[in-house]
Structure formats: structure tokens, C-alpha cells
MARBA-3410 file (N, C-alpha, C, O; in Angstrom, 1 decimal):
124
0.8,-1.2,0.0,0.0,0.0,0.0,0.9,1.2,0.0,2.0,1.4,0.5 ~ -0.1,2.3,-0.9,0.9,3.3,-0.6,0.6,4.7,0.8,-0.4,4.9,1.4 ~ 1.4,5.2,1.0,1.0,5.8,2.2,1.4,7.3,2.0,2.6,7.5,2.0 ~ 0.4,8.6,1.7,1.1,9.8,1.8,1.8,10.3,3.2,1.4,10.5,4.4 ~ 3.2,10.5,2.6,4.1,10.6,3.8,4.2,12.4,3.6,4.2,12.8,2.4
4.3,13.3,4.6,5.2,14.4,4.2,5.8,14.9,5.5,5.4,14.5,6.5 ~ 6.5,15.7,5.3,7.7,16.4,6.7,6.8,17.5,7.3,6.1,18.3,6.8 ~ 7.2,17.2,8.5,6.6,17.7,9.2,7.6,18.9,10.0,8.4,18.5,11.0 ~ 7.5,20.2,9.6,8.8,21.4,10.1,8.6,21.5,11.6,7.7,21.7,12.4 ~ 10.1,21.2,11.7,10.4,21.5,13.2,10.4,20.4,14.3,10.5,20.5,15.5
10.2,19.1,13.5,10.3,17.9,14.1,11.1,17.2,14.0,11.0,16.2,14.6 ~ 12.9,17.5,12.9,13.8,16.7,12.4,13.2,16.1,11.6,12.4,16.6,10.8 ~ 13.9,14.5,11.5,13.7,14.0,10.3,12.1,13.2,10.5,12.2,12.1,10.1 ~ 11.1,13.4,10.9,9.4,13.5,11.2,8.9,13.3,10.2,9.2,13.8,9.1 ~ 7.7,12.2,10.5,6.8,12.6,9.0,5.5,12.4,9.6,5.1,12.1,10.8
4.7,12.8,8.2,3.0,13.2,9.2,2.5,11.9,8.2,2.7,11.8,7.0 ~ 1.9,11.2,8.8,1.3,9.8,8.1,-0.4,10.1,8.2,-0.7,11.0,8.9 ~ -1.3,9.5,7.7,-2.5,9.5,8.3,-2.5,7.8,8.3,-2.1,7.1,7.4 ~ -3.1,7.5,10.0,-3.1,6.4,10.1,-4.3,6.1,11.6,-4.3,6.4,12.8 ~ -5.0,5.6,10.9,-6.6,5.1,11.5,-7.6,6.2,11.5,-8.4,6.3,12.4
-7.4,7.4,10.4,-7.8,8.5,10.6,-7.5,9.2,10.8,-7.9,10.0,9.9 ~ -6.7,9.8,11.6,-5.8,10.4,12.5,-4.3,11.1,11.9,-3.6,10.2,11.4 ~ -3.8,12.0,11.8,-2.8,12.5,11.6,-1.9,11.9,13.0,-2.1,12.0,14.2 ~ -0.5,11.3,12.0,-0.3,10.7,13.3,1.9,11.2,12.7,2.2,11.3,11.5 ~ 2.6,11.3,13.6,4.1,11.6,13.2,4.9,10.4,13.6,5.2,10.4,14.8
5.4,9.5,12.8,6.9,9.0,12.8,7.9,8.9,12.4,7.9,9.1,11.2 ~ 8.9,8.7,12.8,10.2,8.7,12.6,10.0,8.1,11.1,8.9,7.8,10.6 ~ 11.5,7.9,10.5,11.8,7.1,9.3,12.1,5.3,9.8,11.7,4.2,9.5 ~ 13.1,5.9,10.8,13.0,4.4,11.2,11.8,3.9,12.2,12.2,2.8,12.6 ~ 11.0,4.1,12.5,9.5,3.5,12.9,8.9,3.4,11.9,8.2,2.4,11.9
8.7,4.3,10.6,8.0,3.5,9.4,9.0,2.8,9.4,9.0,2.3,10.5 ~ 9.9,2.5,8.8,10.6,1.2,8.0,10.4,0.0,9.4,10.1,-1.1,9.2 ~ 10.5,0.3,10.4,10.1,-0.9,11.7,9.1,-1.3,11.1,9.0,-2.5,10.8 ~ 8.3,-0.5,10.8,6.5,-1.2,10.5,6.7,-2.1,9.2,6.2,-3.1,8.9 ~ 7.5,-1.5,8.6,7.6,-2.6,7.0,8.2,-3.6,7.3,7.9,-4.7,6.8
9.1,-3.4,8.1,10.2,-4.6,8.6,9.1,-6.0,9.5,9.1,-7.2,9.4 ~ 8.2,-5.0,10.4,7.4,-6.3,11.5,6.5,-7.0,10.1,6.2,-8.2,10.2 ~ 6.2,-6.3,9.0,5.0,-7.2,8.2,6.1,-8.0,7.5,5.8,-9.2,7.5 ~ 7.4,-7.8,6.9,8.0,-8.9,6.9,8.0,-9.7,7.0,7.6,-10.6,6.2 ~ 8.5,-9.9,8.8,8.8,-11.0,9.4,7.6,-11.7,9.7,7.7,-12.9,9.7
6.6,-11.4,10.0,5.0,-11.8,10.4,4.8,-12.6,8.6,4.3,-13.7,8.5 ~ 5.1,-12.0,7.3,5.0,-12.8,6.4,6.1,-14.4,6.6,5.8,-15.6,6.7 ~ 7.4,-13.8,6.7,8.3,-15.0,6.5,7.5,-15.8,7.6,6.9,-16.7,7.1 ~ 7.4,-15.6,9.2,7.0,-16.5,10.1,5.7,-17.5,9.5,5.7,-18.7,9.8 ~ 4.8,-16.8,8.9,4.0,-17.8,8.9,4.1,-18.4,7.0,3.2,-19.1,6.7
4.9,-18.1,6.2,5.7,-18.8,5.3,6.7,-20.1,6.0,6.7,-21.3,5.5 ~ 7.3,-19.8,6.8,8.1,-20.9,8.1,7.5,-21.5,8.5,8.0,-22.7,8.3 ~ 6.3,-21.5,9.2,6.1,-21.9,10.4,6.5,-22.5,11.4,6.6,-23.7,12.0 ~ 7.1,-20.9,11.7,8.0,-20.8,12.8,8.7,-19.7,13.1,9.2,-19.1,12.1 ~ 8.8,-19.3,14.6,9.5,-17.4,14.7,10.9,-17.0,14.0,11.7,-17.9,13.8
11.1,-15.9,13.7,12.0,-15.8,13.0,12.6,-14.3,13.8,12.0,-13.3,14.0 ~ 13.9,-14.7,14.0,14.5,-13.4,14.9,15.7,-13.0,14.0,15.8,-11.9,13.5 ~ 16.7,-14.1,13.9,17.5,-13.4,12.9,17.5,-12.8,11.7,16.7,-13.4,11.0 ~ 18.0,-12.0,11.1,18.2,-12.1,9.8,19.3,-11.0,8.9,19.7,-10.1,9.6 ~ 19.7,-11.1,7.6,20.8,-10.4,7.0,19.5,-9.2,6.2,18.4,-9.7,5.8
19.7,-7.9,6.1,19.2,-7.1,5.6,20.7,-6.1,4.9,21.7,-5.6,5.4 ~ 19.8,-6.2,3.2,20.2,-5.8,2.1,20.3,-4.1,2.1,19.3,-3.6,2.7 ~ 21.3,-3.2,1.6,20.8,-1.9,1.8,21.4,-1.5,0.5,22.2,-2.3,-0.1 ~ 21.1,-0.1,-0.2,21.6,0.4,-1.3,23.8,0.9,-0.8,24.4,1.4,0.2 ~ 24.2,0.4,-1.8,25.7,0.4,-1.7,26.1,2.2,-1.3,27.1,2.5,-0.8
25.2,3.2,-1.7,25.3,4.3,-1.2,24.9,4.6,0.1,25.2,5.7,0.6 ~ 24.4,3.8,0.7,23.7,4.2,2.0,25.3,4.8,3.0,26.5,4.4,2.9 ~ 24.9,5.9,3.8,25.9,6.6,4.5,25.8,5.4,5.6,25.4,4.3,5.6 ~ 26.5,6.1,6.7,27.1,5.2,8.2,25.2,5.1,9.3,24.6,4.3,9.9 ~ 25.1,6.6,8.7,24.0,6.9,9.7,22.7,6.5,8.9,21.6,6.2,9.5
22.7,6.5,7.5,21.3,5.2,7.1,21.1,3.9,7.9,20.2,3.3,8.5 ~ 22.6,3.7,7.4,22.7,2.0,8.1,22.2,1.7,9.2,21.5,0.7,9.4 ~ 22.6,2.9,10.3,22.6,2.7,11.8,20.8,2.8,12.0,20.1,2.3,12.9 ~ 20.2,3.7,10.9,18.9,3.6,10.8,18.1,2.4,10.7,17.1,2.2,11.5 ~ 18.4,1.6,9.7,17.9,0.7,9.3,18.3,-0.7,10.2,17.7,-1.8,10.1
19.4,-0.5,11.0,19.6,-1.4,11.8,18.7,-1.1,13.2,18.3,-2.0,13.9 ~ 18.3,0.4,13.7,17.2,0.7,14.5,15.7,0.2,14.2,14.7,0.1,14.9 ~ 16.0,0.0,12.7,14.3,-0.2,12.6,14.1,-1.4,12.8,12.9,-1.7,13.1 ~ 15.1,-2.6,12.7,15.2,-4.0,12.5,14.8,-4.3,14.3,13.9,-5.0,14.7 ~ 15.6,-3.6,15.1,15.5,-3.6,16.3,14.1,-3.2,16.9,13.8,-3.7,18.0
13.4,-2.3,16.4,11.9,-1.8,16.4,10.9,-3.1,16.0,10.0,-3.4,16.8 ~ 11.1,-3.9,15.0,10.4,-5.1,14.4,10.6,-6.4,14.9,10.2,-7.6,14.7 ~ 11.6,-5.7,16.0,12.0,-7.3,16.9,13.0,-8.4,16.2,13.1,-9.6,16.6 ~ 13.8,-7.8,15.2,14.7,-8.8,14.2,16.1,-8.1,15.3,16.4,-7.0,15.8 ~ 16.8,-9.8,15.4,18.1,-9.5,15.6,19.3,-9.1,14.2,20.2,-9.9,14.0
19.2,-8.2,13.6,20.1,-8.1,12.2,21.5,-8.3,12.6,22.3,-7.6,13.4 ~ 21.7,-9.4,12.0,23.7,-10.3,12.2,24.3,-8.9,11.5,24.9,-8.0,12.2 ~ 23.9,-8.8,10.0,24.8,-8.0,9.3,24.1,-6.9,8.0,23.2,-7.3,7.4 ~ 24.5,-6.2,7.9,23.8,-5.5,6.8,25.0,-5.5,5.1,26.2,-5.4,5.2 ~ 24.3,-5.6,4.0,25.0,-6.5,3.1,24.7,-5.5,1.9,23.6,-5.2,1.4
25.9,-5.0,1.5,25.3,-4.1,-0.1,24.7,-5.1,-1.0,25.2,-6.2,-1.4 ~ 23.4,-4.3,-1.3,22.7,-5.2,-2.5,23.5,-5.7,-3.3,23.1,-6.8,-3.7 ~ 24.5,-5.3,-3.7,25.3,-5.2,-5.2,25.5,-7.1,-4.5,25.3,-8.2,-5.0 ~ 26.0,-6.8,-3.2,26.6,-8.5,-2.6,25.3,-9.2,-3.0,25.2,-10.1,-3.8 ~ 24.4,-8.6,-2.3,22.9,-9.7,-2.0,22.9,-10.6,-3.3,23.3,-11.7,-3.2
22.4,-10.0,-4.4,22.4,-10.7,-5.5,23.4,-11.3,-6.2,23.1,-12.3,-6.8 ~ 24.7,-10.8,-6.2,26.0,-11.9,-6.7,25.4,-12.9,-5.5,25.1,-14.1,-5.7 ~ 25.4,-12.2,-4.4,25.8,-13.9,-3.7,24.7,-14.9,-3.9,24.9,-16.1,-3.6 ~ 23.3,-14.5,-4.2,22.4,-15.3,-4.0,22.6,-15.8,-5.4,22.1,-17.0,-5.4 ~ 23.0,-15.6,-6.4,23.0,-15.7,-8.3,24.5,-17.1,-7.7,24.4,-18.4,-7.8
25.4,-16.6,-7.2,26.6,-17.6,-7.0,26.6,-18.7,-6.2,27.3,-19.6,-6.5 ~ 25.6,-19.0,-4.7,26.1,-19.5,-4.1,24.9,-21.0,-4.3,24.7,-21.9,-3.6 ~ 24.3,-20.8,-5.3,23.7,-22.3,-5.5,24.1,-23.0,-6.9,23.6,-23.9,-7.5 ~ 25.2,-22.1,-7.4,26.1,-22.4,-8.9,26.7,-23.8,-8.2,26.8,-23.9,-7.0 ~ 27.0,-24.5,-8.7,27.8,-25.7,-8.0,28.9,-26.2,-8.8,29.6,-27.0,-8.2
29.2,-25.8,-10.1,30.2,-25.7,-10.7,30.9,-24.5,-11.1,30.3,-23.4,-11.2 ~ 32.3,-24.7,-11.4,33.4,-23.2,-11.3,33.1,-22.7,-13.0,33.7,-23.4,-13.8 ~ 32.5,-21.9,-13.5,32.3,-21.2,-14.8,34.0,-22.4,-16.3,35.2,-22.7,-16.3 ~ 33.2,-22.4,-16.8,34.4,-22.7,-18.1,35.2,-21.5,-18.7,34.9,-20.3,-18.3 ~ 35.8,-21.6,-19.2,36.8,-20.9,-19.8,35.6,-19.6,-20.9,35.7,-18.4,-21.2
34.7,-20.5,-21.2,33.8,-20.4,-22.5,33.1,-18.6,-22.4,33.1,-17.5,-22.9 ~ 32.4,-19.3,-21.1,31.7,-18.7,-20.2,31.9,-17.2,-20.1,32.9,-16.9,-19.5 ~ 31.0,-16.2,-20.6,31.2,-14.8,-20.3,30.4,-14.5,-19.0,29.5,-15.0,-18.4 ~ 31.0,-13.4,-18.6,31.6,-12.8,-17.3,29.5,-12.2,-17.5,28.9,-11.8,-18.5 ~ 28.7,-12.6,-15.8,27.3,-12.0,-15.6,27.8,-10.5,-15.5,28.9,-10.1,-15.0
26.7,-9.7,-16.0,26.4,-8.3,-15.5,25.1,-8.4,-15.0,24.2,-8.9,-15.6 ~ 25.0,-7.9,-13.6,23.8,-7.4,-12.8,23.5,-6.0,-13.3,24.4,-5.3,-13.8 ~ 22.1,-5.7,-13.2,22.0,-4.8,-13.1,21.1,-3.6,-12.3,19.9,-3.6,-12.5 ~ 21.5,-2.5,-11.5,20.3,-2.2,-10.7,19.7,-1.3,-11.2,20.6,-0.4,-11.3 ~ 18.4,-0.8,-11.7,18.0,0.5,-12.5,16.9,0.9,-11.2,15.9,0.2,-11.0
17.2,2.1,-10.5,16.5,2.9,-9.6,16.2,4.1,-10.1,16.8,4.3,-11.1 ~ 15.3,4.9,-9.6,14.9,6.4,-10.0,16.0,7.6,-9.8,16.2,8.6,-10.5 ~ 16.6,7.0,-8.7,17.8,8.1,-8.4,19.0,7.8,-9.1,19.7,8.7,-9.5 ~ 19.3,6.3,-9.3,20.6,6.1,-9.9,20.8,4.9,-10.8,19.7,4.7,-11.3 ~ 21.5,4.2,-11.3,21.8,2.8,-12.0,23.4,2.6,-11.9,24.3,3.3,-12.2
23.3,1.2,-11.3,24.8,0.2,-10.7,24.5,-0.8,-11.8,23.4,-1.4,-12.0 ~ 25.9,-0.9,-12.5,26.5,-2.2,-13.2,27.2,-2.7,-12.3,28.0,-2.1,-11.7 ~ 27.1,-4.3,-12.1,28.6,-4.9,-11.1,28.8,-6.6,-11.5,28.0,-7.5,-11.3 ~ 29.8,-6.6,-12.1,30.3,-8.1,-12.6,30.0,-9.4,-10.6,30.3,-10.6,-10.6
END
């Protein structure tokens, strides 16, 4: 779903959400908590079974203090996050690590590709 978010002056980094009616203000990392708990409430009942750990993916630009965000929000959703992993990794590693043979000589080199609104990453 989509949700009109906008800033709310004089609150820092605040946003004004409407939610159950109600004009209501949270943080960035309390929305992303909230996306994070429907997550894990999806994987858990895909499992069947709780799920605390997990590796969460972030854009390879993310500064020190996004990170530390998004590791706040994991902490909000009740995930213990081990590690946080540039996408650019997430996908090589998930594309490589069920390959079970070493590429041939033959074999040309994969390009990933990420195409976002703000930017686009090529990465072998």
C-alpha cells in the first residue's frame, strides 16, 4: 500500500502519516520498523515458525547513519540483524552460491543490473 508521507517542520527528520484516521508523526525508522514487523509476520507464517534473525540488504550508497537507521528499525520489528549486506553483494551472492560448478573458460563474465529512479549500478 501506498502511504502519503510528508515532513513535518520543526520535528527533524518526522513525518506526518494519516493512520486510523488520524494525523499521526513517525520517525523514518519507525515507518521502516512497520515494514520490517509485516516482513517477518509474512516469513514466520511462510516458516512456520519465529524468526529473529536475519541479513538485511541496503543500497551500496547508504551513508554510516542510514545503516545505523535501518539497523534501528530491525531492532523496532523485533529482528536481531547479524549483518547488513550491499545489494550489489545480496544478488551476486544469491545468483553464486547455488552455482555448484566453477564457470568454463567459454563462459562470459554475468552483469547485474540495478536500475532505480535516483541512480543505476552495473557490477560483474
Amino acid at each position: 500500500t501506498r502511504v502519503p508521507i510528508r515532513n513535518k517542520k520543526g520535528t527533524g527528520i518526522r513525518n506526518l502519516v494519516m493512520y486510523m484516521e488520524e494525523e499521526k508523526v513517525f520517525s523514518i525508522e519507525q515507518v521502516t520498523g512497520m515494514l520490517l514487523t509485516k516482513l517477518k509476520e509474512t516469513a514466520e507464517s511462510a516458516l512456520k515458525k519465529p524468526v529473529a534473525d536475519c541479513v538485511i540488504s541496503v543500497p551500496s550508497y547508504f551513508t554510516d547513519t542510514e545503516r545505523r537507521s535501518v539497523m534501528d528499525a530491525a531492532q523496532i520489528a523485533g529482528l536481531n540483524c547479524l549483518r547488513l549486506m550491499n545489494e550489489t553483494t545480496a544478488v551476486t551472492l544469491a545468483y553464486g552460491i547455488y552455482k555448484q560448478d566453477l564457470p568454463t573458460p567459454e563462459e562470459k563474465p554475468r552483469i547485474h543490473t540495478d536500475i532505480e529512479p535516483t541512480c543505476c549500478t552495473y557490477y560483474l
